[in-house]
N, C-alpha and C positions, 0 to 999 in steps of 0.2 A: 449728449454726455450721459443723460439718465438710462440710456438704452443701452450704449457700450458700460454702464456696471453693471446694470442688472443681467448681460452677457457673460461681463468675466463673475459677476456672483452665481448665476447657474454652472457655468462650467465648473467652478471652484467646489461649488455644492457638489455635484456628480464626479469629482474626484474626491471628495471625502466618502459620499459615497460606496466610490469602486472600492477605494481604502479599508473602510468599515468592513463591504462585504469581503471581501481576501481574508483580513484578522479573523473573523469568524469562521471562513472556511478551515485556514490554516490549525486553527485551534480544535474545530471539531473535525479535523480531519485526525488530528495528534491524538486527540480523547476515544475517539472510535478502535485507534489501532491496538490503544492499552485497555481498555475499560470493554471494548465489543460495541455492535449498532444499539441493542437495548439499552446500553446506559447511559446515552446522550439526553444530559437535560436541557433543554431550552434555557431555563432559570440558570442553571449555575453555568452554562455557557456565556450567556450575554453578561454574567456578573463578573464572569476572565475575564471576557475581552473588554469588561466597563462602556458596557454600553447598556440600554435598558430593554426591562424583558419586550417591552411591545415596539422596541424598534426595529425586533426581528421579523418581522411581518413585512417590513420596507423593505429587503432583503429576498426574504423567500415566500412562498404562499403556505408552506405547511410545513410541519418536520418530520417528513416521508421526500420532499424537496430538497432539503438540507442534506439527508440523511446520503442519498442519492448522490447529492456533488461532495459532498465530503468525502464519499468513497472514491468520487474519480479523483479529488485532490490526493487522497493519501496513495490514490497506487500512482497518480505520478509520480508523486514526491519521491516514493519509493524506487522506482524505475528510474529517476534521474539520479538519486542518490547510489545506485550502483554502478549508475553510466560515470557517475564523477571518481567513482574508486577504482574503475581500470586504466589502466594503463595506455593510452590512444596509440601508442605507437607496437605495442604488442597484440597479438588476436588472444582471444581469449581460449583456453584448453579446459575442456569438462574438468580435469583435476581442479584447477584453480575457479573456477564457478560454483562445484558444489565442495570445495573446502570453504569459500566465504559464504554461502549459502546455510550449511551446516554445521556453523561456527558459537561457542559458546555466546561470541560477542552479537550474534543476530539474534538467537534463542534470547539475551537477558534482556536485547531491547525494541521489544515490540513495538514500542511507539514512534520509532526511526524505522526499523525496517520491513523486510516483503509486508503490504497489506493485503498481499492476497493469503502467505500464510499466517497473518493475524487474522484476519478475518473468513477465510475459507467457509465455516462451520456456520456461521452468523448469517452472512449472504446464501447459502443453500437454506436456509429457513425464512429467507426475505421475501419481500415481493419481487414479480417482475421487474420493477425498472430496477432496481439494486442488481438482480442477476443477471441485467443486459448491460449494467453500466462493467461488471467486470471481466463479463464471457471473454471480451477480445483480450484484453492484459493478459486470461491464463491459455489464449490461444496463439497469444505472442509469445511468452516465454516457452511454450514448446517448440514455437519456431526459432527461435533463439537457440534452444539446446538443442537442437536436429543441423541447427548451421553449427554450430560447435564441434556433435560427434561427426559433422562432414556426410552426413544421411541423403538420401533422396527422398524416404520418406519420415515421418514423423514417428513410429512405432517405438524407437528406442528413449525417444526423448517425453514420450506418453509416459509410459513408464518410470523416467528418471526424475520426472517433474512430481509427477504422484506420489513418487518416496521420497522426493525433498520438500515438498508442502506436508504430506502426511508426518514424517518424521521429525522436522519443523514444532508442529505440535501435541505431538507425542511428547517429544522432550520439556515443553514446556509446561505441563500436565505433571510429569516423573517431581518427586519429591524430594526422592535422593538425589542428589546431585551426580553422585558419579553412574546410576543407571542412567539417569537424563544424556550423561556426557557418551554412556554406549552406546546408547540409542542413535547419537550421531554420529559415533565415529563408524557402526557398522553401517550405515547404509551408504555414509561417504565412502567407506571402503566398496559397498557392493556395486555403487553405480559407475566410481573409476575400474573396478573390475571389466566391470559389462562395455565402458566405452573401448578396454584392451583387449576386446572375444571378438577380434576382427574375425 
């Protein structure tokens, strides 16, 4: 008897655990996308998610560790959450990818969406693992928009990717609002241009 609890109390343990560790992910993935990699504090993280400062150690070994999954949480999250706004029975059309792409509604909320164009600027000033943990995401979303304009190769979608990340936060940066709002409406104009210059 003594051995099947202390069974179900390990497992029970290592599922509070996993639990513990996700909340923290989840959260310092949310604070990175708004705030950037430099402003994640340990201390007022674990005081979110009410847990204590030295339990983050049980968790990860450092906060260059953290720093690291956080970012692959937040560009899943991001990635799934665009996968949840199309439409499954529609393919997607360049039009309609960089109009939600370079939408007021992405631009005012960094902390939901692209983490790559939240954090682009942050991670090219990172270490190694930060810029290995995102290389693929931004080598997938060209592949993503090269299947879209129907390419064989990638060159158009190099291109349209680097004016929808750069312009992204460009407009995020613009003060004015209605320059912010030019800023994306010409380059959504120029990239559906460029995908109709068959």
């Amino acid at each position: 008897m003594r051995v099947k609890q202390g069974l179900t109390d390990m497992g029970h343990s290592q599922a509070d655990k996993a639990r513990s560790r996700e909340r923290i992910l989840n959260e310092a993935a949310s604070q990175i996308r708004d705030k950037g990699l430099d402003a994640l504090s340990i201390g007022s993280l674990m005081q979110q998610v009410k847990l204590t400062h030295g339990g983050f150690y049980g968790h990860f070994a450092s906060r260059s560790e953290l720093i690291a999954a956080a970012l692959q949480q937040a560009l899943n999250a991001g990635e799934a959450s665009a996968h949840a706004a199309r439409d499954p029975d529609k393919p997607v059309s360049i039009n309609a990818l960089v109009r939600s792409y370079l939408s007021r509604t992405h631009r005012d909320q960094p902390e939901s969406g692209c983490a790559i164009g939240a954090l682009i600027s942050d991670v090219g000033r990172a270490d190694e693992q930060c810029r290995a943990v995102m290389e693929p995401h931004i080598e997938s979303f060209i592949a993503k928009v090269a299947e879209t304009f129907g390419d064989d190769d990638d060159s158009r979608a190099i291109v349209a990717v680097s004016a929808m990340v750069g312009a992204l936060a460009i407009s995020r940066v613009l003060t004015d609002p209605k320059r912010s709002d030019a800023v994306l409406r010409t380059v959504r104009d120029g990239i559906v241009a460029m995908a109709s210059d068959e």
